[in-house]
N, C-alpha and C positions, 0 to 999 in steps of 0.2 A: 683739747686733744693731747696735749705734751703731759699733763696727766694723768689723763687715763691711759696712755700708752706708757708712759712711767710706772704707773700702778700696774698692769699687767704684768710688765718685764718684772719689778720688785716681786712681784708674789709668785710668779713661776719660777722664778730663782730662787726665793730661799727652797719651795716647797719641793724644786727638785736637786737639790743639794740634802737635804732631807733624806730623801729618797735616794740618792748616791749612795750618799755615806756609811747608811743601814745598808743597805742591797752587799756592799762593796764591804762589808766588814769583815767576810773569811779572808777575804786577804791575807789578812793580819797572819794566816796560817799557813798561807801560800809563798811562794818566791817575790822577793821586794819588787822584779819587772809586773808581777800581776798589781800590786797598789799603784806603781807607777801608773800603767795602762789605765785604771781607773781615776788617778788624779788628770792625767792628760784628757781622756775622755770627758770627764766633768769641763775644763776649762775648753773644749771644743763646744760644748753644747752651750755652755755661755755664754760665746760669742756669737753663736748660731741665732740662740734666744734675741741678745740683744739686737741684733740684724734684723731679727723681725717682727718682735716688737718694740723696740721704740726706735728704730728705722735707724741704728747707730753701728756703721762699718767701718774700717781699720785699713791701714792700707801698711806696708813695712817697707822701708826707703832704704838703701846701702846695703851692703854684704852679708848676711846671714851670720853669727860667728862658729866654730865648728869646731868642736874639741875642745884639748883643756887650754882656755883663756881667761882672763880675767874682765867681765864686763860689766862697767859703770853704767848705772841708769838714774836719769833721774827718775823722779816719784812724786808723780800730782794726784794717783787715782789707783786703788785699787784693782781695776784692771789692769796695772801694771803688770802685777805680779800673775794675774790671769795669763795673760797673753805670754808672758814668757815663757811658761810652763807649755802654753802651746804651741809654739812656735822652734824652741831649742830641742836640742834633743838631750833626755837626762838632766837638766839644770841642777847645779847644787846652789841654793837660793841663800841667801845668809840673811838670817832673821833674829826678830829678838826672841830670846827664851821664853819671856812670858806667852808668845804663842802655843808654844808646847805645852800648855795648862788648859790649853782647850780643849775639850772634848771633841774626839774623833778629828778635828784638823790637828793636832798637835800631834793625834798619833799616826795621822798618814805622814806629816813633815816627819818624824823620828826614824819611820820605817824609809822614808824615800833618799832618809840620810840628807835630810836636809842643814846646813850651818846653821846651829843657835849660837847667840853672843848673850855675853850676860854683860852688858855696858857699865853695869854700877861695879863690875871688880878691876877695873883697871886692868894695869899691865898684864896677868894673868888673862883676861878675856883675850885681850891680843892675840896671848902666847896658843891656846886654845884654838882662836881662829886660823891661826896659821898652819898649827898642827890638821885641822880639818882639812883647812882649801889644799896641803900638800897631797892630803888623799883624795881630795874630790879629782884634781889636777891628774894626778899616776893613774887614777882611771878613765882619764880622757871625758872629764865631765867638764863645760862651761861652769863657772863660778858668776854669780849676778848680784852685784851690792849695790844698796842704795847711798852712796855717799853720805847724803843729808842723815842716813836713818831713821827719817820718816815722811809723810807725804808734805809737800809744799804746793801752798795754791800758786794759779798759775800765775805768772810775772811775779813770783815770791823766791828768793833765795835764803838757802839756810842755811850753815857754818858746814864743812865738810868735817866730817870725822877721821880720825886718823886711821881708823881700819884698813881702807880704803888701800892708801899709803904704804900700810905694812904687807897687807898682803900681795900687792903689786911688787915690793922690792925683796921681800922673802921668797917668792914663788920662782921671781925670773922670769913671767912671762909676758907677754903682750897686752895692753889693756887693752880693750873695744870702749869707746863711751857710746852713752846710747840715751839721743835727747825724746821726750813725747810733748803731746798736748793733748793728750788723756783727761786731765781738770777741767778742760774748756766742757766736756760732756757728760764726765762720769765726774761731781763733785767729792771732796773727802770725805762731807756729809751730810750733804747735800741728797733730796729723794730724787728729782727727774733723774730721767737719763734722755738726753737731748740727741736730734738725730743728725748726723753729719759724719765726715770722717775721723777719724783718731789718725796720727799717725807717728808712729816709734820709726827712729832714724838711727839707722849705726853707724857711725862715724866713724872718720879715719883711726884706722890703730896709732896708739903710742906704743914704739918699741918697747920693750924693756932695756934697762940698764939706766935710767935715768935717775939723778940724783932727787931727793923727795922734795926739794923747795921746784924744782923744776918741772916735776909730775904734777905735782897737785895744781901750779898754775894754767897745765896746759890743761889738763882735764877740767878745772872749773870754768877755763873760755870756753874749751870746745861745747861743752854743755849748757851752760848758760846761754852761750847766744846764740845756738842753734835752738833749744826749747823757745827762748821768746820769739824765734822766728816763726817756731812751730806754730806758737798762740796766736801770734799776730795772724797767720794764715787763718788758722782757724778765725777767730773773731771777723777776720775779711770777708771769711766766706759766708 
């Protein structure tokens, strides 16, 4: 059963992703709020999908974040980055460039002004980022980084990166960290999709103004052992 219902969800997704991307391609012609509506639109019906067929719902625990702040997540699962698109309002998501090389996703991320980093130029990608998250920020958009910069299975930790860091102490603003256990259902990659709840947690803000040895420590407790608590739940359950 956990197959076939995996097989399902897998193939109505990509085929209606398909189907988005083409439909939704005058955009590109249109006002960026019309791509947006159709990126946000696609990420409702994916959870929709998922929900009902392979019987996997989501639940969202703590404070919503609202405006321009800075918010840590970790990244077990590709639905990560689904669900935040659905959930935030306007997200400026910070990703790596080579996404932008993809056809039709890279050019909804360019058009929705999403952050690319190009990680292999050093100090420059920083400088980049920072210049970005300043405009994402003045127009009252959440900023969403994955610390690790890229998926960790669950009960896996991965070196945080310093972006992270820079953009928290150039910006001046608030972080939100925000723990899941996403991995436990939706593998990195892995085919099921197993049925139970997800559930992304926003945790207590770090003010800003905190020196960077002291950020980075609070943000990798706060994340860290709220994710494995998340897992552990899940796996209990």
């Amino acid at each position: 059963m956990l197959f076939l219902r995996s097989t399902a969800f897998n193939l109505t997704f990509y085929a209606l992703s398909v189907v988005i991307v083409i439909a939704a391609t005058p955009c590109f012609l249109l006002p960026r709020r019309c791509t947006l509506a159709a990126m946000t639109g696609w990420s409702h019906m994916t959870l929709w999908l998922l929900r009902v067929l392979a019987g996997t719902t989501y639940e969202v625990r703590g404070k919503l974040p609202q405006g321009g702040v800075l918010v840590a997540s970790k990244h077990q699962s590709m639905w990560d980055t689904i669900v935040m698109t659905a959930i935030l309002k306007d997200p400026a998501m910070v990703l790596k460039r080579e996404l932008l090389w993809i056809p039709f996703y890279g050019w909804y991320a360019m058009k929705t002004r999403m952050i690319a980093i190009d990680r292999g130029s050093g100090s420059k990608a920083i400088r980049r980022l920072v210049s970005q998250g300043k405009t994402a920020i003045a127009g009252g958009r959440p900023i969403v980084i994955f610390p690790e910069g890229t998926r960790a299975a669950p009960g896996s930790k991965l070196d945080y990166k310093p972006g992270v860091a820079a953009l928290y102490r150039q910006l001046g603003v608030d972080c939100v960290p925000a723990a899941v256990n996403s991995g436990v259902f939706w593998g990195r990659r892995g085919f099921t999709r197993k049925p139970g709840t997800i559930v992304i947690e926003f945790l207590e803000p770090i003010p800003a103004g905190l020196d960077r040895k002291s950020f980075m420590e609070t943000l990798e407790t706060r994340i860290e052992s709220a994710a494995s608590r998340l897992v552990a739940e899940a796996r209990g359950a």
